[in-house]
C-alpha positions in Angstrom: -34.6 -48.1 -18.3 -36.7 -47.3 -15.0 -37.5 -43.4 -14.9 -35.9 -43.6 -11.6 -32.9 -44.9 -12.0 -32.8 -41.9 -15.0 -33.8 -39.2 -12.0 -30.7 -41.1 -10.1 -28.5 -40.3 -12.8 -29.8 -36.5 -13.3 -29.1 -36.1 -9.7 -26.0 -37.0 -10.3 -25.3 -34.5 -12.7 -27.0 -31.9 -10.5 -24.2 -32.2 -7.9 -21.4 -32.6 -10.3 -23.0 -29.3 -12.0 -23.0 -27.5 -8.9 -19.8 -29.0 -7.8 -18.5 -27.6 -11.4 -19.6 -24.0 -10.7 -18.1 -23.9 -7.3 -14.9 -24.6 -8.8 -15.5 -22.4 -12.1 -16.0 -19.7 -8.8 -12.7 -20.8 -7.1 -11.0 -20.0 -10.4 -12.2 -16.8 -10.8 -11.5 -15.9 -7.1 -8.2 -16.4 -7.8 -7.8 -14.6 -10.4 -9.5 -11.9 -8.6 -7.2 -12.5 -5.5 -4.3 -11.8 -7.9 -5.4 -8.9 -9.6 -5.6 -7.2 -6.3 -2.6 -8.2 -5.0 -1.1 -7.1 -8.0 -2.6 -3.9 -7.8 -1.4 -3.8 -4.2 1.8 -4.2 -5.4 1.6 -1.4 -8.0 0.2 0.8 -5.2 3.2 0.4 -3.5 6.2 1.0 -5.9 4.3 4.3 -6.7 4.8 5.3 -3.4 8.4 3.7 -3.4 9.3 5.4 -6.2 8.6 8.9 -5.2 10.3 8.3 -1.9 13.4 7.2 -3.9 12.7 10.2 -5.5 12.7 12.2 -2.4 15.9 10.4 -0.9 17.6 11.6 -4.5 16.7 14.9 -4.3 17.6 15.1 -0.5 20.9 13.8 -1.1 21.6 16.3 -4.5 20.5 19.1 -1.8 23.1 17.4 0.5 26.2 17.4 -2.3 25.1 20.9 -3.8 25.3 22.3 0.0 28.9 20.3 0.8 29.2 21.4 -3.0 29.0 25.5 -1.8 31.0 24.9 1.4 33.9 23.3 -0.4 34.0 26.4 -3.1 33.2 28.9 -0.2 36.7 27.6 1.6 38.1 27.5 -1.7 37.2 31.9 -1.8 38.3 32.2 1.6 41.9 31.4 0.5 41.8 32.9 -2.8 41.1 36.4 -0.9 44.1 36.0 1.5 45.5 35.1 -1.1 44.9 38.2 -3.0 45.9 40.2 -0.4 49.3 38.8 -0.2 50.2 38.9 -3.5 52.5 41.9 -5.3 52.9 40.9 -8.8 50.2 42.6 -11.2 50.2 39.4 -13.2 49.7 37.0 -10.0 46.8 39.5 -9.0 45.3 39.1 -11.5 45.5 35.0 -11.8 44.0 35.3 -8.1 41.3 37.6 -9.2 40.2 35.8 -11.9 40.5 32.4 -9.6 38.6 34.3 -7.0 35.9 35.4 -9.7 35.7 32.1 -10.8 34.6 30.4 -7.1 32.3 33.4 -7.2 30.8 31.9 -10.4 30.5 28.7 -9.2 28.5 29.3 -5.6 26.0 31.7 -7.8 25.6 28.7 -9.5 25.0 26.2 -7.0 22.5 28.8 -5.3 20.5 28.5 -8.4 20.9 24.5 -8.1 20.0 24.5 -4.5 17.5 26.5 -5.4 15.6 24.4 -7.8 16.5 21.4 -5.9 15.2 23.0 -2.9 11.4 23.5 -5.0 11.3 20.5 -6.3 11.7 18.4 -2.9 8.8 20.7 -1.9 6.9 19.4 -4.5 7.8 15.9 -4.3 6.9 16.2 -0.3 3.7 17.2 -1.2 2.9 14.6 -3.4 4.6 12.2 -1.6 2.0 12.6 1.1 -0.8 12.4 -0.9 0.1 9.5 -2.9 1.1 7.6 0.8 -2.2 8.8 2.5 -4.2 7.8 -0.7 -2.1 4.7 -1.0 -2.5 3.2 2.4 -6.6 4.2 2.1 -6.5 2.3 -1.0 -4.5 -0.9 -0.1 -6.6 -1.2 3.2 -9.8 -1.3 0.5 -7.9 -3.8 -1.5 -6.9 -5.9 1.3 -10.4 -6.1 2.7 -11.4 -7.2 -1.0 -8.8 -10.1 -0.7 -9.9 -11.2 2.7 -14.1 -10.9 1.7 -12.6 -12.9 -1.0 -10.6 -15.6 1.0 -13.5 -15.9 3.1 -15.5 -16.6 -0.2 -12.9 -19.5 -1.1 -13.2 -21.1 2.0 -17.0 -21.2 2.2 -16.6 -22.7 -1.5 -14.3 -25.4 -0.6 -16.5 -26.5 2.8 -19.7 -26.5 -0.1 -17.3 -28.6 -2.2 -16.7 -31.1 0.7 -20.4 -31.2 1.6 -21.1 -32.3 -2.1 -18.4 -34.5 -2.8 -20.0 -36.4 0.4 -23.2 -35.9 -1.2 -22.0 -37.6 -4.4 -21.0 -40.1 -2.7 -24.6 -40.7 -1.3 -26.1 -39.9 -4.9 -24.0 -42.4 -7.0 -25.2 -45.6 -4.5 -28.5 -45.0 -6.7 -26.8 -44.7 -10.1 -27.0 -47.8 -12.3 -23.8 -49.5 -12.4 -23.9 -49.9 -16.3 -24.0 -46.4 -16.9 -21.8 -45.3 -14.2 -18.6 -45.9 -15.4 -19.2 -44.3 -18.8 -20.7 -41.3 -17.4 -17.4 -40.8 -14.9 -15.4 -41.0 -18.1 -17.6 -38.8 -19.9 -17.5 -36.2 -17.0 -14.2 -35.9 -17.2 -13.4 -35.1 -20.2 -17.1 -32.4 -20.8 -17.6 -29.6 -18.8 -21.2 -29.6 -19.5 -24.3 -31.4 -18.9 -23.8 -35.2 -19.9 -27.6 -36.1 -19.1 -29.8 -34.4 -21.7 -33.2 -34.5 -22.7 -34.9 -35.1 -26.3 -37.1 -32.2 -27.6 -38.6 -33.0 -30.7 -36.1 -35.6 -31.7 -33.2 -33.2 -31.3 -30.6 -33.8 -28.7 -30.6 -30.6 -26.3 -26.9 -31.2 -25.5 -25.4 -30.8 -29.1 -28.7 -29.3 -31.1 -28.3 -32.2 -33.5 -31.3 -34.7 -35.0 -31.0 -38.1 -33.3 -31.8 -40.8 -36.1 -35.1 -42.1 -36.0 -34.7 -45.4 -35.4 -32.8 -43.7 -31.5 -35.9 -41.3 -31.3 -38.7 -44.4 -31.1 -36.6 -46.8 -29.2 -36.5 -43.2 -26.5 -40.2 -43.1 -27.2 -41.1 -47.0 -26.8 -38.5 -48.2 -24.1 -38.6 -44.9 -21.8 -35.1 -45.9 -22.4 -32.0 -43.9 -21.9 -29.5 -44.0 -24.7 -26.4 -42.1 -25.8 -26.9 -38.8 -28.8 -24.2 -40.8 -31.8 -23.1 -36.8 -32.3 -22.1 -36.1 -28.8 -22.1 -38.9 -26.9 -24.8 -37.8 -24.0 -26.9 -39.6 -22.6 -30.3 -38.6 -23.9 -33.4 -39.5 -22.7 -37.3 -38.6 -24.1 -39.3 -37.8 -20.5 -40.0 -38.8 -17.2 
């Protein structure tokens, strides 16, 4: 075969490599895109959950406080109560009913009062985690969009070889053509490979002899019988 029509075909291959590691890239960016938006995500039901956190907390303090209000009512009668009554035994049910709402507020200061800390401490955390948050996700979104911009520039590269293709293949020789399209599709490596000392630089594998002179001879190109490139001996 003509030299040239074998620098036709290796030009070929050129753009389809190239076209193959612009897409290898678009893969990649996606995955990329998706990690971030994932971690986005993440960024965001940690602050979620500490403000659900904060809205629990908020409403215990709520119930405790309606919790003290109802018992404090609950005391108020008890003592007119207890100053109505005349029977010792009846004084001393009310007493002991009285001691026990006394029991129970005590209590529910000490509830309050934990509940009261802890939204302190979820507030103040809550703010860091929103202010480190929002920082973060602005990073993260700037990474998506240098990334976006990335894609695009990819697929207008992509369009500008794909018409270069196009251009390239006119040269190609038709008999070869075909097979190499066939080939392509199936390889995601180089299909076009030269011989270096009678092995086949595609699969690392002897070519027979018989291959090797007819390379030699003929300036030929010819396919590798392990592989199934096209191999070729020089320019």
């Amino acid at each position: 075969m003509d030299p040239e029509k074998v620098k036709d075909l290796l030009k070929l291959q050129d753009v389809d490599q190239e076209i193959l590691r612009i897409k290898r890239r678009l893969n990649r960016i996606a995955k990329e895109r998706k990690d971030l938006e994932t971690r986005i995500r993440e960024l965001e039901e940690e602050v979620e959950a500490f403000r659900n956190l904060y809205k629990e907390l908020t409403n215990r303090r709520k119930e405790i406080k309606e919790a003290i209000k109802e018992e404090e009512e609950k005391l108020k009668l008890t003592e007119k109560r207890l100053m109505m009554v005349r029977k010792d035994a009846e004084y001393k049910a009310v007493l002991r009913e009285k001691a026990k709402h006394e029991d129970n507020i005590l209590k529910l200061m000490v509830d309050l009062d934990e509940v009261e800390k802890e939204i302190s401490k979820v507030e103040e955390e809550l703010s860091e985690k929103e202010s480190h948050a929002q920082k973060r996700i602005e990073e993260l979104k700037e990474e998506i969009e240098d990334l976006n911009t990335e894609e695009r520039d990819a697929l207008l590269k992509i369009e500008e070889l794909q018409k270069r293709r196009e251009e390239v293949k006119k040269d190609v020789d038709g008999s070869i053509l075909s097979l190499y399209e066939e080939l392509k599709d199936k390889l995601e490596a180089k299909l076009v490979v030269q011989i270096e000392e009678g092995i086949c630089s595609g699969c690392g594998m002897k070519v027979p002899d018989v291959i090797f002179s007819k390379l030699i001879k003929e300036n030929s190109i010819e396919r590798c019988p392990n592989c199934g490139r096209y191999i070729f001996y020089k320019l």
